[in-house]
N, C-alpha and C positions, 0 to 999 in steps of 0.2 A: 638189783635193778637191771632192766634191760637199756646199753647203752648205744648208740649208735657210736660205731670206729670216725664217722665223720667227726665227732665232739671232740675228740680227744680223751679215752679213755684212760690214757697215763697219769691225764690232768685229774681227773676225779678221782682217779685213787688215791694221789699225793693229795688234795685237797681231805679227802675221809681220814686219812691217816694224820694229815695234820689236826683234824678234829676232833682225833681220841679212838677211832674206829681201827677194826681190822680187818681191810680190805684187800680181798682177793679177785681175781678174775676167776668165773667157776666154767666158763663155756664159751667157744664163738663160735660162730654162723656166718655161712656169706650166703646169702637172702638177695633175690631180683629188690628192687624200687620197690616200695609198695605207693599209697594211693599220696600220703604227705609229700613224698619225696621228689614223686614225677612232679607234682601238682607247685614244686619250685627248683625242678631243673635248670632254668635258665637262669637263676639266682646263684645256684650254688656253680654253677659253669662262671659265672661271672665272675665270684668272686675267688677262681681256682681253686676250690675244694673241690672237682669231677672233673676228668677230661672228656671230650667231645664224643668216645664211645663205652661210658663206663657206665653199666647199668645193673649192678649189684651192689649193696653196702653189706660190709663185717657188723653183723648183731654179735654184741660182747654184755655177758652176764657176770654185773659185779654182784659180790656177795661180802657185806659191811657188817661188821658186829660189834658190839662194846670189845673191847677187850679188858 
């Protein structure tokens, strides 16, 4: 799955793992905004997840399997 670093991708691994899965992180990216993200910049400024000139987010690719 492709995760946004804003989500907290720590959290969703321990969550997969806690599920029975075997999850890894297989890739990141640091990627401009795209159209979702500008389109609630002032949201996420708001709520301290972006500071007032951060205009790229970490794309993180998990990879979850039965184990």
């Amino acid at each position: 799955m492709v995760h946004s670093g804003l989500c907290g991708a720590e959290d969703t691994l321990e969550q997969l793992t806690s599920a029975g899965l075997r999850a890894t992180v297989s890739d990141r990216a640091v990627r401009p905004f795209g159209p979702i993200l500008r389109s609630r910049l002032a949201w996420l400024r708001c709520q301290g997840l972006l500071d007032e000139v951060q205009d790229t987010e970490e794309l993180v690719i998990i990879r979850a399997e039965n184990s």
